[in-house]
C-alpha positions as a LaTeX table, in Angstrom:
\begin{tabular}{lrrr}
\hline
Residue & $x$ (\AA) & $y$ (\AA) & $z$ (\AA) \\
\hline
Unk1 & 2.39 & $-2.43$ & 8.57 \\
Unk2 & 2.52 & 0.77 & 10.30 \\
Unk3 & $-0.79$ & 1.80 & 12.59 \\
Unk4 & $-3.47$ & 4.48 & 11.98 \\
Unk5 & $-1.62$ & 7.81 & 14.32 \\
Unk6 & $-4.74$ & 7.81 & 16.19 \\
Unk7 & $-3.96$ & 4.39 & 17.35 \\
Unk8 & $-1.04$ & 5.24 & 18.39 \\
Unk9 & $-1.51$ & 8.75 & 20.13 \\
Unk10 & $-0.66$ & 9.03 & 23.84 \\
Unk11 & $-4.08$ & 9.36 & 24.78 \\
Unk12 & $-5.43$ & 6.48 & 22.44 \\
Unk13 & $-2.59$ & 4.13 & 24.80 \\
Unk14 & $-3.98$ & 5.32 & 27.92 \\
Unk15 & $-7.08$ & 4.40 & 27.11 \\
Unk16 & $-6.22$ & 0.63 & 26.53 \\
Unk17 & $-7.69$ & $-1.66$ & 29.20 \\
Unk18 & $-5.85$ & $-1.08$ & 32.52 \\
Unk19 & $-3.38$ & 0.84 & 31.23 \\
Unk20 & $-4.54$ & 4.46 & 32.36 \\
Unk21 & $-5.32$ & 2.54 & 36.17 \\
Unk22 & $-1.63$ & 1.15 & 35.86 \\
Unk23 & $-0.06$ & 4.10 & 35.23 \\
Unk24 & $-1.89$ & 6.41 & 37.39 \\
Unk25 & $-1.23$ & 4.16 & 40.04 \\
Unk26 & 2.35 & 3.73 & 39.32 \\
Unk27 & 2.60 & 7.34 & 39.74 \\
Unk28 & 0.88 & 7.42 & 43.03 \\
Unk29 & 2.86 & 5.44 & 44.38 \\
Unk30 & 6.37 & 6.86 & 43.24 \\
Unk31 & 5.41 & 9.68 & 44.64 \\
Unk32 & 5.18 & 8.36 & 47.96 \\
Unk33 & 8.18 & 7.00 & 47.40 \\
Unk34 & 10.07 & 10.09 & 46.53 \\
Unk35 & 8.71 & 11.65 & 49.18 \\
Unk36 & 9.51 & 9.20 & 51.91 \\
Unk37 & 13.00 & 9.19 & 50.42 \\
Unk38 & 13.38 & 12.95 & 51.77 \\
Unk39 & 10.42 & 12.37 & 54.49 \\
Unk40 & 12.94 & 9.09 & 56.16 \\
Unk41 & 15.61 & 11.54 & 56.76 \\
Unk42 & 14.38 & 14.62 & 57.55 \\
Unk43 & 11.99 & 12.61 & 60.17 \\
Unk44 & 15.32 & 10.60 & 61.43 \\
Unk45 & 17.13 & 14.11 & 61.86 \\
Unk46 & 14.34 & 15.78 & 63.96 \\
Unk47 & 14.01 & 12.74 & 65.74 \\
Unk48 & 18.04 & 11.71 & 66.13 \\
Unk49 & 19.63 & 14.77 & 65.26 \\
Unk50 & 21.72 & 12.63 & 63.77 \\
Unk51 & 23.28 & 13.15 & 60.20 \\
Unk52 & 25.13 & 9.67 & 60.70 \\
Unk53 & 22.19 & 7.72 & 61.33 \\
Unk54 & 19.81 & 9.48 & 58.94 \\
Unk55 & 23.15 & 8.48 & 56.09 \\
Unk56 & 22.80 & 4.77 & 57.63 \\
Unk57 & 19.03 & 5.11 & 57.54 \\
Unk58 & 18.67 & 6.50 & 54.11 \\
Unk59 & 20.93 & 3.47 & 52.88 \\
Unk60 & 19.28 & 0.79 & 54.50 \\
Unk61 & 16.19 & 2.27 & 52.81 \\
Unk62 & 17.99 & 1.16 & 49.41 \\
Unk63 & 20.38 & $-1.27$ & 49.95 \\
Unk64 & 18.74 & $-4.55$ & 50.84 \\
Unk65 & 16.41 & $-4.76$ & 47.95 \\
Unk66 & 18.54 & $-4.08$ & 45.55 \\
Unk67 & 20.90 & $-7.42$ & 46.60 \\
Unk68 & 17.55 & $-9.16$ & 46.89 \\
Unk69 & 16.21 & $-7.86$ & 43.80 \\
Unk70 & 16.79 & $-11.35$ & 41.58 \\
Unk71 & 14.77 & $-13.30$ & 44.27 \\
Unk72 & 12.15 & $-10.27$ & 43.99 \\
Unk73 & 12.25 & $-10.92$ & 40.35 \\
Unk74 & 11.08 & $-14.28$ & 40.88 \\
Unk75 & 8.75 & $-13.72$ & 42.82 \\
Unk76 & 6.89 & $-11.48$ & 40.27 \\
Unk77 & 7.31 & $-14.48$ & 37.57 \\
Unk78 & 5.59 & $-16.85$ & 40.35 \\
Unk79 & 2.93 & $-14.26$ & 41.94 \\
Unk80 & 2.01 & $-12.42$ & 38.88 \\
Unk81 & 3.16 & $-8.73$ & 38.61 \\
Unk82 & $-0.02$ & $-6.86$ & 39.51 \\
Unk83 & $-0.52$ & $-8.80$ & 42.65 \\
Unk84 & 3.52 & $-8.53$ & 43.61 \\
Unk85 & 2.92 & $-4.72$ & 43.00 \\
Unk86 & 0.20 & $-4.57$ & 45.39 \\
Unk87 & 1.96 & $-6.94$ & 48.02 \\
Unk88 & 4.91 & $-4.51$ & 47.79 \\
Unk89 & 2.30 & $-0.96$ & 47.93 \\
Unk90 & 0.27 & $-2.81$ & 50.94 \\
Unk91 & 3.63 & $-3.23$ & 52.83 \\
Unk92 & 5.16 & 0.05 & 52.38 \\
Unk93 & 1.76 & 1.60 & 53.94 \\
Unk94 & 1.76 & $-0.63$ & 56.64 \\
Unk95 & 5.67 & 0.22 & 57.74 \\
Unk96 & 5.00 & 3.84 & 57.26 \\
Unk97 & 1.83 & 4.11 & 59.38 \\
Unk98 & 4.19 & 1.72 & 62.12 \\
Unk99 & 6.62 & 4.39 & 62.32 \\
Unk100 & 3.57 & 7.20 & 62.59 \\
Unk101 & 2.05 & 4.87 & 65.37 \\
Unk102 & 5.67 & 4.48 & 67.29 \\
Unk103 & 6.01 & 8.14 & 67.09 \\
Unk104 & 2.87 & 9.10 & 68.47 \\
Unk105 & 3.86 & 6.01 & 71.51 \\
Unk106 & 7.27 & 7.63 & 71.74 \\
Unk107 & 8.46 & 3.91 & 71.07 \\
Unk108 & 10.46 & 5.17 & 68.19 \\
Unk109 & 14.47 & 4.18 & 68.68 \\
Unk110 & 17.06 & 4.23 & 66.25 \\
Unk111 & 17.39 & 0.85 & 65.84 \\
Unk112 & 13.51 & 0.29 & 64.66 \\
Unk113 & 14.32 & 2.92 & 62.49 \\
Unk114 & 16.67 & 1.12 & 60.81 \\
Unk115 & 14.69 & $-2.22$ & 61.02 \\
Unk116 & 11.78 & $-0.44$ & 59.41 \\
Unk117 & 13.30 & 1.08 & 56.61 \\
Unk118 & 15.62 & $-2.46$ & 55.85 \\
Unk119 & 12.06 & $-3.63$ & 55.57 \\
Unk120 & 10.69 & $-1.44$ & 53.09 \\
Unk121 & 13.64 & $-1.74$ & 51.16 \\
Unk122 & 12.95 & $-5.33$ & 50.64 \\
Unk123 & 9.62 & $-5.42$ & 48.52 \\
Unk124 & 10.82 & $-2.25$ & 46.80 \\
Unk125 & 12.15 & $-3.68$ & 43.50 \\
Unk126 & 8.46 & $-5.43$ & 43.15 \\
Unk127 & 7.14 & $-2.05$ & 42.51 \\
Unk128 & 10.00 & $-0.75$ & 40.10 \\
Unk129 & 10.33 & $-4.38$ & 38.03 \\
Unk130 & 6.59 & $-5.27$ & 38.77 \\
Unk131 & 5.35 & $-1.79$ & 36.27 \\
Unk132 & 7.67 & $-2.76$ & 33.57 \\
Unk133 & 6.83 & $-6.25$ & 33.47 \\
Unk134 & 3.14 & $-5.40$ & 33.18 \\
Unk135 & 3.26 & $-2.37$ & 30.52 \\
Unk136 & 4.31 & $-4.46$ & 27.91 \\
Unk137 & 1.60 & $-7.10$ & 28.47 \\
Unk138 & $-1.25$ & $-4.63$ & 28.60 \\
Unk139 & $-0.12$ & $-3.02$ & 24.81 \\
Unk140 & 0.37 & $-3.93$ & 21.48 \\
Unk141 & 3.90 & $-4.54$ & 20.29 \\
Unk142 & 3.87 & $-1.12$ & 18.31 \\
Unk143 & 2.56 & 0.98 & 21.12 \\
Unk144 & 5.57 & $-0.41$ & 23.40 \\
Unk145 & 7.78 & 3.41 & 22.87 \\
Unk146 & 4.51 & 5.60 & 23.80 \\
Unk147 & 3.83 & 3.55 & 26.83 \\
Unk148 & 7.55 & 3.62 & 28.07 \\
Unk149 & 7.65 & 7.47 & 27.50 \\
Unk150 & 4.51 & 7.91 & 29.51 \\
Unk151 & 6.13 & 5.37 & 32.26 \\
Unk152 & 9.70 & 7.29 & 31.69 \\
Unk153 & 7.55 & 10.76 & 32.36 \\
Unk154 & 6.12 & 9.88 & 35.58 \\
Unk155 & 9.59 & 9.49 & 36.89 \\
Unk156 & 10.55 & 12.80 & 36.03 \\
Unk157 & 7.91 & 14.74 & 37.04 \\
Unk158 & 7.58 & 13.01 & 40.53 \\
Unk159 & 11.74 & 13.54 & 40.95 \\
Unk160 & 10.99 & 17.00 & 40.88 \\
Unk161 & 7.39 & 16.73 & 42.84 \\
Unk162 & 8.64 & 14.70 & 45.78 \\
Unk163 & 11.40 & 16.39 & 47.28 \\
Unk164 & 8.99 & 19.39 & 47.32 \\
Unk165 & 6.37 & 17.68 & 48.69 \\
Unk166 & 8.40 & 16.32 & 51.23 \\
Unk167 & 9.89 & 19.67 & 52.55 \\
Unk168 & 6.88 & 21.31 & 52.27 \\
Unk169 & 4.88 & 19.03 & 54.35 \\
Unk170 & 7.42 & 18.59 & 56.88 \\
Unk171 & 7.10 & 22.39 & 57.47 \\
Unk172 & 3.49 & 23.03 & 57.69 \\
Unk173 & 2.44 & 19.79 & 58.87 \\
Unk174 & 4.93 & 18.21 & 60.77 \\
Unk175 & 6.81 & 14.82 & 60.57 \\
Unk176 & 4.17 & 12.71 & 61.75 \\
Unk177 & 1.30 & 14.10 & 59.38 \\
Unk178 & 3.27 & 13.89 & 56.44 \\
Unk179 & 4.72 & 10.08 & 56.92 \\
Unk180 & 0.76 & 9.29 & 57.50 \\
Unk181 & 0.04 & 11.24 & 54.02 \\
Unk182 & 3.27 & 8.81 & 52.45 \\
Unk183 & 1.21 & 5.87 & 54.03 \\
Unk184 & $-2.17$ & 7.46 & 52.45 \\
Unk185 & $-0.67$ & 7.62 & 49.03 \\
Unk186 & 0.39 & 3.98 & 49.20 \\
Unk187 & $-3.38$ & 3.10 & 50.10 \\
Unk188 & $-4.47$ & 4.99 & 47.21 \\
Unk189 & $-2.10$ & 3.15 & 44.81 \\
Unk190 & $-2.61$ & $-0.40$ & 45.97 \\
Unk191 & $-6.84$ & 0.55 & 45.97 \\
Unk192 & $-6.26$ & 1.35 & 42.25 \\
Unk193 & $-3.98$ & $-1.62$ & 41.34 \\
Unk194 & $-6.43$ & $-4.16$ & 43.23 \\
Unk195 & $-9.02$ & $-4.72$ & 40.19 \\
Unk196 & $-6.34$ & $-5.75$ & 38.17 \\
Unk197 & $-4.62$ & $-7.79$ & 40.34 \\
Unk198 & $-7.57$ & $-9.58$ & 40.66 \\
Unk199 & $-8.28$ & $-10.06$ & 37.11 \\
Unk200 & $-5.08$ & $-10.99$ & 36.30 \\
Unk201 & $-4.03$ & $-15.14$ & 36.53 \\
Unk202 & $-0.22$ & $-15.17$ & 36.11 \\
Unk203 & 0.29 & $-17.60$ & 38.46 \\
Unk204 & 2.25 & $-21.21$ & 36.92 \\
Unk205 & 1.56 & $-24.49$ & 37.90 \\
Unk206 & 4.55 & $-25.60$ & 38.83 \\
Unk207 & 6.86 & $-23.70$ & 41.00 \\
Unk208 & 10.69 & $-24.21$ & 41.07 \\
Unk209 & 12.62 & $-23.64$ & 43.78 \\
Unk210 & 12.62 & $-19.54$ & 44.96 \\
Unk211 & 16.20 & $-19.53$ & 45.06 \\
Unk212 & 16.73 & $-21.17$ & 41.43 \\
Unk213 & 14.10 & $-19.08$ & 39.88 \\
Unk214 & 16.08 & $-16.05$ & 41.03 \\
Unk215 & 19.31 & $-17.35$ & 39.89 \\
Unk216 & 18.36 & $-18.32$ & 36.46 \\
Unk217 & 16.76 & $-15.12$ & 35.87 \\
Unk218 & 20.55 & $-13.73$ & 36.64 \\
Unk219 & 22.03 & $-16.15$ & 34.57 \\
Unk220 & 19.39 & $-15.00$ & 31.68 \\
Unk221 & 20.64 & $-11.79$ & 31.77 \\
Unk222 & 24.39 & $-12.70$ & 32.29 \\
Unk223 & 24.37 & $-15.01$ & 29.07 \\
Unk224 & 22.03 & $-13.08$ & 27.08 \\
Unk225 & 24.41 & $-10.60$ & 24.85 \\
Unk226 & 21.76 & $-7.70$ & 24.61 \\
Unk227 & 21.23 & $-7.93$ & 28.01 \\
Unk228 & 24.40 & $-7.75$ & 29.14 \\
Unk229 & 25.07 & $-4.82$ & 27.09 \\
Unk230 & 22.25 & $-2.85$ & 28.03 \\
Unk231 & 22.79 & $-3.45$ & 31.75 \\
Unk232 & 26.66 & $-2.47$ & 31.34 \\
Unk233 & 26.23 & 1.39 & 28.89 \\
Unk234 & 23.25 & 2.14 & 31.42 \\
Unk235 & 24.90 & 1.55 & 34.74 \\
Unk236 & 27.69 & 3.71 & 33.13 \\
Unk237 & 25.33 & 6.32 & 32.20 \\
Unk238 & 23.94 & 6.51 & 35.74 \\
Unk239 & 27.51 & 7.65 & 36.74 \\
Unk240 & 27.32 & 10.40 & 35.28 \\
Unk241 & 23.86 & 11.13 & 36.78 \\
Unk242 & 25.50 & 10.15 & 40.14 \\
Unk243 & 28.47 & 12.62 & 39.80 \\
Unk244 & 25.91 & 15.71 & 38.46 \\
Unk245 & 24.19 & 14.42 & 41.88 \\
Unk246 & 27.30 & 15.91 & 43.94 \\
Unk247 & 28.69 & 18.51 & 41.47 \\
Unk248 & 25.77 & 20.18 & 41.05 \\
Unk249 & 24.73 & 21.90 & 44.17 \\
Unk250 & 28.90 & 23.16 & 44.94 \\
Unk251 & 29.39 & 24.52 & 41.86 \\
Unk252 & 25.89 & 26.36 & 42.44 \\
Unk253 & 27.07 & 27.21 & 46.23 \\
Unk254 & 30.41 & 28.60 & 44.24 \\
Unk255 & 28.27 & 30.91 & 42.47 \\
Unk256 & 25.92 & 32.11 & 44.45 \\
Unk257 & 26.59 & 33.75 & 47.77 \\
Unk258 & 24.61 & 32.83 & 50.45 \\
Unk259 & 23.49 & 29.24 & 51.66 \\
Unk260 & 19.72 & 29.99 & 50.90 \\
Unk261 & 20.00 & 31.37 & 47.76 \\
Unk262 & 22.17 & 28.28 & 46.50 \\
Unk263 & 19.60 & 25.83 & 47.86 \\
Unk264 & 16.86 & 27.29 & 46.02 \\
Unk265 & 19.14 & 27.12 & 42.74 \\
Unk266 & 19.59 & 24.07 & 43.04 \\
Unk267 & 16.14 & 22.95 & 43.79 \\
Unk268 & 15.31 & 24.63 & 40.32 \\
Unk269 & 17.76 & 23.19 & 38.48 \\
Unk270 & 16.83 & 20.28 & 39.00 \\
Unk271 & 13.41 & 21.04 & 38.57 \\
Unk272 & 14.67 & 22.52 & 34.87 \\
Unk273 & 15.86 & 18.66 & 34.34 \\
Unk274 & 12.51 & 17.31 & 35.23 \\
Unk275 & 11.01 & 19.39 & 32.98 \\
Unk276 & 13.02 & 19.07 & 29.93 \\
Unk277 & 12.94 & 14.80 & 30.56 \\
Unk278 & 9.56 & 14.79 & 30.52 \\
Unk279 & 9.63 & 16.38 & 27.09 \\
Unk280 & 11.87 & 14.85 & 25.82 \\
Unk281 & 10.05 & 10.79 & 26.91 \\
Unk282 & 7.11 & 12.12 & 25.06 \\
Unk283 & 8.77 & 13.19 & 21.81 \\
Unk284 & 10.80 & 10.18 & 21.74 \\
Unk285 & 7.80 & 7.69 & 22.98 \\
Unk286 & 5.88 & 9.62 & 19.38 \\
Unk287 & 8.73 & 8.37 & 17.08 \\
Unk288 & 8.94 & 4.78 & 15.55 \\
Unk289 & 11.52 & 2.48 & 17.27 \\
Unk290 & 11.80 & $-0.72$ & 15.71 \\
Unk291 & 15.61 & $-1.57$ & 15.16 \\
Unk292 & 16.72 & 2.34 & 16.42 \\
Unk293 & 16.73 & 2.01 & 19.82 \\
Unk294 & 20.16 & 1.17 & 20.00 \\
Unk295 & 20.94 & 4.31 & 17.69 \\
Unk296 & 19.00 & 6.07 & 20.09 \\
Unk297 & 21.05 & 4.99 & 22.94 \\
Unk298 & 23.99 & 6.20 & 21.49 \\
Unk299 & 23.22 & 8.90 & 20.36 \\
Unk300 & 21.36 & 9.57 & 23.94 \\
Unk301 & 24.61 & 8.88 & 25.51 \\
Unk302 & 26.68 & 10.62 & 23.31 \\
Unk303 & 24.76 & 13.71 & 23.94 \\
Unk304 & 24.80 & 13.41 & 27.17 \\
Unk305 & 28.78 & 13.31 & 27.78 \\
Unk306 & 28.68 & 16.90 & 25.39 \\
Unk307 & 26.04 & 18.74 & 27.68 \\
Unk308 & 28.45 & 17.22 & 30.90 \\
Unk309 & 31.58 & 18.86 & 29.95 \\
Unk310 & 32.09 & 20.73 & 28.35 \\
Unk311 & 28.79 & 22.76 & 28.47 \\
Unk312 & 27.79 & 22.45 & 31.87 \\
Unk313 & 31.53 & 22.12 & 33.09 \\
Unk314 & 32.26 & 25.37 & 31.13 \\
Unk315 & 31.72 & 28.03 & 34.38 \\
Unk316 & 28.69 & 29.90 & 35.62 \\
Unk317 & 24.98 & 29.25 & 36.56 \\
Unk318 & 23.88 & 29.77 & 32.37 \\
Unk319 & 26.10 & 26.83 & 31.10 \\
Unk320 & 25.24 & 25.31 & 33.93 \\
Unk321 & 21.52 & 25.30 & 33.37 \\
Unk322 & 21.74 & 25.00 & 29.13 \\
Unk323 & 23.82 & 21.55 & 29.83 \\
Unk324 & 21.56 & 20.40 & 32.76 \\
Unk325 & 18.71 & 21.04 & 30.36 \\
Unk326 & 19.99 & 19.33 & 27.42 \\
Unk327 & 20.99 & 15.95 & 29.77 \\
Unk328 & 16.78 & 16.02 & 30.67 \\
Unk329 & 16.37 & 16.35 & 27.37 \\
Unk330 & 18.54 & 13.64 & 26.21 \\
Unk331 & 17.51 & 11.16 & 28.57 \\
Unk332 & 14.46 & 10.25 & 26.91 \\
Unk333 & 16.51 & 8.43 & 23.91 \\
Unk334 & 18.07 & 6.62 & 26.48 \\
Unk335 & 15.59 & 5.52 & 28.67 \\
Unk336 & 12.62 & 4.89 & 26.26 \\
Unk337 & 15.41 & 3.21 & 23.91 \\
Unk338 & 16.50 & 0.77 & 27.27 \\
Unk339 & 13.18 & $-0.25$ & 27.94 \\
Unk340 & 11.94 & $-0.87$ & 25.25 \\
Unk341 & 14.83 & $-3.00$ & 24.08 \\
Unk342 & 15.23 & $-4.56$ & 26.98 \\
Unk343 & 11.15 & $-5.65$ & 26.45 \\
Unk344 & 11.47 & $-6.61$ & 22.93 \\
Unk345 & 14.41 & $-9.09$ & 23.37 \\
Unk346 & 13.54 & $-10.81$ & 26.64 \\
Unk347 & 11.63 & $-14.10$ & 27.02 \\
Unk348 & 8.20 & $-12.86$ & 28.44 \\
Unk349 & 8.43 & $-15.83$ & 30.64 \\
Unk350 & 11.59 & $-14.69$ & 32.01 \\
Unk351 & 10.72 & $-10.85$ & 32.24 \\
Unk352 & 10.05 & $-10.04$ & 35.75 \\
Unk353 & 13.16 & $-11.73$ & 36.40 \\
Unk354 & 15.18 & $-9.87$ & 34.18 \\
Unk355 & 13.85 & $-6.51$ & 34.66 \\
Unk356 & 14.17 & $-6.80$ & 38.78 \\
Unk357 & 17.67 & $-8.61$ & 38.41 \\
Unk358 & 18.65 & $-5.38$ & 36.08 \\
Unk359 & 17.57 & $-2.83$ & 38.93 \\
Unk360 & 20.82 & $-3.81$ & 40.97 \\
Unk361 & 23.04 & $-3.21$ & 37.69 \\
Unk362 & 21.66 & 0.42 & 36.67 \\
Unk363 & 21.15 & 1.54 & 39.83 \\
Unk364 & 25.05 & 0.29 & 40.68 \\
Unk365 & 25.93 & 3.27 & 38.72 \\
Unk366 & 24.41 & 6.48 & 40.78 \\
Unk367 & 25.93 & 6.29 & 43.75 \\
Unk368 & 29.05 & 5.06 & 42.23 \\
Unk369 & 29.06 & 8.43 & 40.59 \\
Unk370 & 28.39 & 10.27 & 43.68 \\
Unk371 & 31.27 & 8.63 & 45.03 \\
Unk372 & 33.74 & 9.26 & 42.32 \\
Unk373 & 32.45 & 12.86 & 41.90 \\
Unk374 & 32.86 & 13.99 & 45.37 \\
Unk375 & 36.56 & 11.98 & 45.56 \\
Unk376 & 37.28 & 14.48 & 42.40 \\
Unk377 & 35.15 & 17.10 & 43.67 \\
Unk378 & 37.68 & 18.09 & 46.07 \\
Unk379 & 40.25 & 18.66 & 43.76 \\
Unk380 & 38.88 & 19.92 & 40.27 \\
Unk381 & 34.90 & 20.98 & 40.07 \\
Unk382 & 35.97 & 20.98 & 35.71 \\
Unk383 & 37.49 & 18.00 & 36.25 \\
Unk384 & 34.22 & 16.32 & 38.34 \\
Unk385 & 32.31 & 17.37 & 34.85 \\
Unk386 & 34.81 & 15.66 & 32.80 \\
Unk387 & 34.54 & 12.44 & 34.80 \\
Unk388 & 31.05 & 12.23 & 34.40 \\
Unk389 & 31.00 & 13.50 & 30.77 \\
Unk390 & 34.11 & 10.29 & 29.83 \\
Unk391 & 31.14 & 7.44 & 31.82 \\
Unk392 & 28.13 & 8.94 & 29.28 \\
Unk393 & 31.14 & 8.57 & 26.30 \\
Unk394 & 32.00 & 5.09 & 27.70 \\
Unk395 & 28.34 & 4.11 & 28.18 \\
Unk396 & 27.69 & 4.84 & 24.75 \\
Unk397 & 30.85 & 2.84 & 23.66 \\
Unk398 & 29.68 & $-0.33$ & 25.39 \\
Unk399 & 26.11 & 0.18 & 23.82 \\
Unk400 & 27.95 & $-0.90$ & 20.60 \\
Unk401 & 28.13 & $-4.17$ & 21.99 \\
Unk402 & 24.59 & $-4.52$ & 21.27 \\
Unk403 & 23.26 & $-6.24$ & 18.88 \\
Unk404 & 21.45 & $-4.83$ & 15.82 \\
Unk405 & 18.76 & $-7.53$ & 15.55 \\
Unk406 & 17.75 & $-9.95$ & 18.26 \\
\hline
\end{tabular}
């Protein structure tokens, strides 16, 4: 039976207990994390004026919670995802204001630089698995696409959001004010999330062992063929995100003559991206899902590897930007058809697992990309294109391995 429109209109979902608090807070506190992303650097730079350590700094910010992330998942099975969310939001405010406080002391040192952002790194993937795991407890089945497109949206307009924040702040404010403002925002965002962490009782009973919680939430995933196929066409698909990461801004420095003029290029290009994804989350999120969400994916993917090369591989800043727009645009197929696949055809006891153990496989992908685009980079900017144009094709290949029914 198909629901009444009205019950299924964006605004109709946000209205749905907790679900406007959830996702307002969820974008909160991504923005704070996209800007601290930019903010850790640029700080570690002014501070160091080094571009080595702010490299070392901006990995360790990444890194550690992403190999941690199955034991992370477990813990949001055993804690209950609203209070790991708000464990993880608490911390990250704490760590920032630490760094504020040993700046102000002049105690800061590279090496509690480091120590702080390996730290924050840690209860990261409670934040990114925690919002997923919740979202499709707090709707009804059908309203599972909307939801995901609203969730999908907030991504893409705080990609575009933070960096600016981040650069702006650090040049009216200063570094100090602007990592206390990161802090702020994660206050906000844990303030919001605390009524329903306290309403919510996901806690079990009876509580495995950490370690073997984590590892059969990766042996879930591993055996599950759905799964598996979903974590292998999207971790592909992220390389070509990670090589449009690195090709991007030379071919726009190729173009355009002077160093400010190509930074500001690139800045809206990617802003054009943000755009277009958050368009194109909220026209897929209106459409009806059931049993096309893999058609979506490939057909997401597909796309995708067109608008890489040989549109925005083609020469010049208007290919450029008409394939850059068309990859936003496409996106929201493939990232509205992920999640809520992924949703649909997991055990919700085994959820938060799954969805924190698949954070290390997708995001495996991006700076993979980066990698292989810059190694290519310096010998073919076309051919760069066409690498991460054959990983979409590929990604979409491997999505056939999915399963038509669960």
């Amino acid at each position: 039976m198909v629901s009444p429109p009205d019950e299924l209109s964006y605004r109709s979902v946000l209205r749905l207990p907790d679900v406007g608090r959830l996702v307002t807070a969820s974008t909160v506190s991504r923005l704070a994390e996209q800007t601290f992303a930019l903010a850790i650097v640029l700080y570690t730079l002014e501070r160091f004026h080094s571009p080595a350590l702010a490299g070392v700094v901006a990995f360790i910010a990444m890194a550690p919670g992403l190999v941690l992330s199955p034991i992370a998942g477990a813990v949001l099975d055993r804690l209950g995802a609203a209070r790991a969310i708000t464990v993880d939001l608490l911390a990250s405010a704490v760590l920032v204001f630490a760094l504020v406080v040993a700046d102000r002391t002049d105690f800061t040192s590279s090496w509690l630089l480091i120590v702080v952002a390996g730290l924050y790194s840690l209860t990261s993937p409670l934040h990114l698995a925690g919002v997923r795991t919740l979202l499709p407890r707090l709707v009804p089945a059908h309203a599972l696409p909307r939801v995901n497109a609203l969730d999908t949206s907030t991504f893409a307009v705080v990609d575009v959001l933070g960096p600016v924040l981040a650069g702006g702040l650090f040049a009216l404010t200063g570094s100090w004010v602007t990592l206390a403002l990161i802090g702020g925002l994660y206050v906000v965002a844990a303030v919001l999330l605390v009524p329903l962490a306290l309403r919510t009782a996901e806690q079990r009973a009876e509580h495995p062992h950490l370690l073997r919680e984590a590892a059969s939430g990766l042996g879930y995933l591993l055996r599950h063929s759905t799964l598996r196929a979903l974590a292998g066409s999207y971790s592909l698909y992220q390389v070509s995100w990670g090589v449009l990461v690195v090709a991007v801004p030379v071919t726009v420095q190729r173009e355009l003559a002077t160093a400010d003029a190509a930074e500001v290029g690139t800045g809206l290009l990617w802003a054009l991206v943000g755009v277009t994804a958050v368009v194109g989350a909220l026209f897929v999120g209106r459409l009806e899902s059931t049993n096309r969400e893999r058609g979506w994916i490939m057909a997401g993917t597909l796309g995708t590897a067109v608008a890489v090369f040989p549109i925005a591989g083609l020469g010049g800043l208007v290919w450029l930007a008409v394939g850059l727009a068309l990859v936003g645009l496409l996106s929201g197929l493939v990232d509205v058809g992920t999640l809520t696949l992924r949703q649909r055809r997991t055990d919700p006891e085994q959820l938060g697992r799954v969805l924190a153990t698949s954070i290390s496989a997708n995001m495996s992908g991006l700076p993979l990309g980066s990698l292989i685009g810059g190694l290519v980079l310096a010998w073919s900017v076309p051919a760069a294109f066409a690498v991460g144009a054959a990983a979409a094709a590929c990604s979409a290949v491997v999505a056939l391995l999915i399963s038509r029914s669960s």
